[in-house]
C-alpha positions as CSV (number, residue, x, y, z in Angstrom):
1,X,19.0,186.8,-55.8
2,X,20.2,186.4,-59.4
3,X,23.3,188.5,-60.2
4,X,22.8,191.4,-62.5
5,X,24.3,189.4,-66.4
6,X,27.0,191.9,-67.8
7,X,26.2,192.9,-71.2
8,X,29.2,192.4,-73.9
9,X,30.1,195.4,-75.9
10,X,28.2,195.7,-78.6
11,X,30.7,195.3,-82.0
12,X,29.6,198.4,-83.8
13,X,30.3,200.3,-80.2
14,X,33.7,198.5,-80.5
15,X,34.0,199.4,-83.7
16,X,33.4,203.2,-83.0
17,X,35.7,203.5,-80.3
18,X,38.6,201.7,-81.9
19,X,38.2,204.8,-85.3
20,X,37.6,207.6,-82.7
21,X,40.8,206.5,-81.1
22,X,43.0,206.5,-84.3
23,X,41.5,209.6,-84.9
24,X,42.2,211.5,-81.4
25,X,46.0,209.8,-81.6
26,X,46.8,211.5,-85.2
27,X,47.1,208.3,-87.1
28,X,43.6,209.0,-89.6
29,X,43.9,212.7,-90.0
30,X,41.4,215.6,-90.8
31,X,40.3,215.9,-94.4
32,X,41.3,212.3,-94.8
33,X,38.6,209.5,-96.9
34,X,38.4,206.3,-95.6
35,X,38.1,203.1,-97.6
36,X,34.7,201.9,-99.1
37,X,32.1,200.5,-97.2
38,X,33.4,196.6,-98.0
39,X,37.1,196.9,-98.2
40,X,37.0,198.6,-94.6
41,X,34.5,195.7,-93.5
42,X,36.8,193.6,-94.7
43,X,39.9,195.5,-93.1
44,X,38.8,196.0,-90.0
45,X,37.3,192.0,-90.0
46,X,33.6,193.1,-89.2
47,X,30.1,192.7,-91.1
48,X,29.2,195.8,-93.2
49,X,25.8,196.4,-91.1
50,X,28.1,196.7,-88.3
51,X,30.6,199.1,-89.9
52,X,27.8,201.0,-91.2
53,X,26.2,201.3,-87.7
54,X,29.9,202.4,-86.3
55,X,30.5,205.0,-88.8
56,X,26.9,206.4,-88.5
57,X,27.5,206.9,-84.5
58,X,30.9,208.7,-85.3
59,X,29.2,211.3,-88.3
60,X,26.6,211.8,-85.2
61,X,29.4,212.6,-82.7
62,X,30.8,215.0,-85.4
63,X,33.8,213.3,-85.7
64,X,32.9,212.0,-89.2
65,X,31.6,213.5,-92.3
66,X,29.7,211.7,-95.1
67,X,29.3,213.5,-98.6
68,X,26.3,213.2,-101.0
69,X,28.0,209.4,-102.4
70,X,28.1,207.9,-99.0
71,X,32.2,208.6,-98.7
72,X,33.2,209.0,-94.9
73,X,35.8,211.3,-94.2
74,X,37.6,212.3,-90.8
75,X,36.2,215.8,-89.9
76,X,38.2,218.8,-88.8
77,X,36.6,219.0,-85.6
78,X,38.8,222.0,-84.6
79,X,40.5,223.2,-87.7
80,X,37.9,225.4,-88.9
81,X,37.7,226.8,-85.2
82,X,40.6,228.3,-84.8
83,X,42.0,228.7,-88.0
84,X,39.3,230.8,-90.0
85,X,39.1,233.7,-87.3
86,X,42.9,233.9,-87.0
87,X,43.8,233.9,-90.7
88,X,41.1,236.5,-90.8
89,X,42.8,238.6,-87.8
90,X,46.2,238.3,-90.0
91,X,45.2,239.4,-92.8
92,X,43.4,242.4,-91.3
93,X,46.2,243.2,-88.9
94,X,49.9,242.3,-90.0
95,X,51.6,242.9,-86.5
96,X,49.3,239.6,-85.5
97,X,51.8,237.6,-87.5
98,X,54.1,238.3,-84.8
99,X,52.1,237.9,-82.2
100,X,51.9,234.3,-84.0
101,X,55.3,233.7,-84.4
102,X,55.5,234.6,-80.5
103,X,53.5,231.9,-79.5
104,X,54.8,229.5,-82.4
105,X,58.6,230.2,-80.7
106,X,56.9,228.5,-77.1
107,X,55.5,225.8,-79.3
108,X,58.1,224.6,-81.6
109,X,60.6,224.8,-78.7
110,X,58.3,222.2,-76.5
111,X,57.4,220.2,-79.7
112,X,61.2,219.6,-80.5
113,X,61.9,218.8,-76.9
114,X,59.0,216.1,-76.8
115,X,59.8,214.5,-79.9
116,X,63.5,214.3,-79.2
117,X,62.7,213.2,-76.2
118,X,59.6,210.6,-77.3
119,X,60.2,210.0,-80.7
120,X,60.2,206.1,-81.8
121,X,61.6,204.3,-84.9
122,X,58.8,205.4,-87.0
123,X,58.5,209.0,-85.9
124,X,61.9,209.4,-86.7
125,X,61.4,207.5,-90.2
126,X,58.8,210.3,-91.3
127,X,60.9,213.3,-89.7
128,X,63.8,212.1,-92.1
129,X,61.7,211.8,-95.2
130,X,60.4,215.4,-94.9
131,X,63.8,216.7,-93.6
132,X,65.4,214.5,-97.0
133,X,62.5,216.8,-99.2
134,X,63.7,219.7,-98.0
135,X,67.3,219.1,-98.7
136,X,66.6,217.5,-102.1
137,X,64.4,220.9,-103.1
138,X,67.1,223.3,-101.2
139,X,68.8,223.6,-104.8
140,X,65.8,224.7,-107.4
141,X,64.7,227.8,-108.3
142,X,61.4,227.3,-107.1
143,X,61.3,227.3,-103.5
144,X,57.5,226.0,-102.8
145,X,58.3,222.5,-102.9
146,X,60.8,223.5,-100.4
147,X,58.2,225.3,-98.0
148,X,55.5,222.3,-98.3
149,X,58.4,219.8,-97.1
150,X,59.6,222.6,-94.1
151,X,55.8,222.6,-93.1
152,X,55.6,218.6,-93.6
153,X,58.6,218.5,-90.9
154,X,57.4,220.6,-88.5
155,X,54.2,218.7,-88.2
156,X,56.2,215.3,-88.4
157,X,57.6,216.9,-85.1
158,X,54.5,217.4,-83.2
159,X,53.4,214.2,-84.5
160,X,56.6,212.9,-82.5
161,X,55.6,214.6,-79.6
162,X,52.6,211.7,-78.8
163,X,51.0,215.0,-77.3
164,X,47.0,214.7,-78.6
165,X,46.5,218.2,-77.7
166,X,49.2,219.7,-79.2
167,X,49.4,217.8,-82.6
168,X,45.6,218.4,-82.9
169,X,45.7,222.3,-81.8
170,X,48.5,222.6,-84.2
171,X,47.4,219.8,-87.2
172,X,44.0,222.6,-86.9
173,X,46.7,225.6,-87.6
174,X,48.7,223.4,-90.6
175,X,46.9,225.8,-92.9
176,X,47.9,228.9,-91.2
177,X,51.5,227.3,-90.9
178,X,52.1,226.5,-94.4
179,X,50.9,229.9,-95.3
180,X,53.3,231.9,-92.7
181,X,56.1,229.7,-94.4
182,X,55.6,230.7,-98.0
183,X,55.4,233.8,-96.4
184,X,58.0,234.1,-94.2
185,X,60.3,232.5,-96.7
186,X,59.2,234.8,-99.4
187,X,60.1,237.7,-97.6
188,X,63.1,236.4,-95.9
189,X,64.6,234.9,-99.4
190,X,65.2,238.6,-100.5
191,X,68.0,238.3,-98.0
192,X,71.5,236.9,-99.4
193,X,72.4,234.1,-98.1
194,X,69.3,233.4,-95.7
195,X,68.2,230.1,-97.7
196,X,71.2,228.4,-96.8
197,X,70.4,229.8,-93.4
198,X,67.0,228.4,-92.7
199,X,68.2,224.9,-93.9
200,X,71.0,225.0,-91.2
201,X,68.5,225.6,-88.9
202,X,65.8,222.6,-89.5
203,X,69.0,220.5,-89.5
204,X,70.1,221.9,-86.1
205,X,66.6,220.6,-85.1
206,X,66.5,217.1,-86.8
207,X,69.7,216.6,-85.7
208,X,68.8,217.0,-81.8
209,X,65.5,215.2,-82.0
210,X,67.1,212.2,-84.0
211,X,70.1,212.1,-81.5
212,X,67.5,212.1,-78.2
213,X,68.7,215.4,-77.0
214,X,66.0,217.2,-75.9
215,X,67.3,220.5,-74.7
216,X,69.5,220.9,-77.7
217,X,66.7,220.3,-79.9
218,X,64.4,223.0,-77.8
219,X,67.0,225.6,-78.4
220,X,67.6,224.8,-81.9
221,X,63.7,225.2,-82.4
222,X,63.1,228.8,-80.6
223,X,66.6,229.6,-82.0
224,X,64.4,229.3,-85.5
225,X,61.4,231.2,-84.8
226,X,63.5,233.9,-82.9
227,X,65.6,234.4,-86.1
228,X,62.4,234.4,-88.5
229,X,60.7,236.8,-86.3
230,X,63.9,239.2,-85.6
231,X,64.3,238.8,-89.6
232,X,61.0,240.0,-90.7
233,X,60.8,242.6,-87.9
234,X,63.6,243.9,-89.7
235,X,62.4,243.5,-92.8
236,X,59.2,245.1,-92.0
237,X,60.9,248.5,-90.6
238,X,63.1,248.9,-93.7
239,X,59.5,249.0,-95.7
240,X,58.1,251.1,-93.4
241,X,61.0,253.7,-94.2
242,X,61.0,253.3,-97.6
243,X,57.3,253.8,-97.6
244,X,57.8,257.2,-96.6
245,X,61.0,257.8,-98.6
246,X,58.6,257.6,-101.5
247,X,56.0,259.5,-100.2
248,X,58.7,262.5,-99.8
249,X,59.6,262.1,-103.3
250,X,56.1,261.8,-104.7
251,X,54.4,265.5,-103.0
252,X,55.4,267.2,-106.1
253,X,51.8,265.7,-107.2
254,X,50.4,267.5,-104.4
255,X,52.2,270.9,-103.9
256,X,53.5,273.4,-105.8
257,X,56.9,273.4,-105.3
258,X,58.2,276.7,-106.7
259,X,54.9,278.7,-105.1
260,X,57.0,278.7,-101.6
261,X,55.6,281.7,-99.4
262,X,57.7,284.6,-99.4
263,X,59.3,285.5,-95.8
264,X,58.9,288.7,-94.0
């Protein structure tokens, strides 16, 4: 009996899984284009009929998306997911953001303690440059540059992590998290002294993750969220009373406060 002949992977197939793989292991992110047709042939050392076959299983998988030129670009396959329904649930219902910060305080934590504990040579190379950003914005006037850099370095972290579900659940989220940082900082900016604060704090954590220490680096992390959440609950009650120090003062616009009603 002749032995069944074992087919060789077809190239394109190869092809496929080799992108899909970068994709799923963070290193060609959401949103991003890849190159034209014939320098990517030519990078990745295949013919352009067999690049084109590749891509086309990959835009049918979902995992690519083409626009009308023929451009390939890596598809947010769960950004839109989560992130659309929760922004909507925040901005409907403030006390969510806390609920939020809850669950980023369990996240960060395990993040830190990951990368601290995982983190190679060029893991710790991009945590630097974004902590570096931060520190070199700390000074101006202007703290957005500041808040992109702070949400740069918290993703460089769960990049560190080499944890594919949680750098893709929270790469999905980066949108939310760069807008509960200009947020959060914002708010917690009106506060003397807290700038200074918050930067002592993402040092605490680059510090532990570059020295390998990953207890110290979980601690520093929830020791973050905890204070920005404990700040803004703060925060929040003191507008809360305010509110309704103003609303005393403004019901002479609704009463008439010399027509009191005569006793007995």
């Amino acid at each position: 009996m002749k032995a069944d002949s074992i087919k060789p992977a077809k190239l394109a197939d190869t092809v496929a899984e080799h992108l899909e793989r970068l994709i799923l292991e963070g290193a060609l992110r959401p949103g991003e284009r890849l190159l034209a047709e014939r320098e990517l042939a030519g990078k990745l050392d295949i013919s352009r009929p067999s690049l084109r076959d590749a891509l086309a299983k990959l835009v049918e998988r979902g995992v690519l998306t083409t626009d009308q030129n023929g451009a390939c670009y890596v598809a947010e396959t769960l950004g839109a997911t989560f992130r659309d329904p929760l922004t909507r649930l925040m901005r409907e219902n403030p006390e969510a953001t806390f609920d939020y910060l809850e669950f980023r305080s369990t996240v960060e934590g395990s993040a830190a303690y990951y990368a601290a504990k995982r983190a190679n040579a060029v893991d710790r190379e991009a945590i630097k440059e974004c902590f570096d950003r931060m520190v070199a914005e700390h000074g101006n006037d202007d703290s957005s540059e500041e808040a992109d850099a702070d949400a740069d370095f918290h993703l460089a972290v769960y990049e560190a992590t080499h944890n594919v579900v949680m750098l893709h659940i929270m790469r999905s989220l980066s949108e939310l998290l760069r807008n509960d940082i200009f947020y959060n900082r914002a708010k917690l900016y009106e506060r003397k002294g807290v700038r200074d604060l918050l930067l002592d704090q993402h040092r605490a954590v680059y510090e532990a993750v570059m020295d390998g220490d990953p207890e110290r680096a979980r601690a520093a992390a929830e020791h973050h969220i905890t204070y920005i959440n404990a700040a803004l609950q703060e925060i929040r009650d003191a507008e809360a009373r305010l509110e309704v120090s103003l609303r005393r003062m403004g019901r002479g616009d609704l009463v008439d406060i010399g027509g009191r009603r005569r006793k007995g």
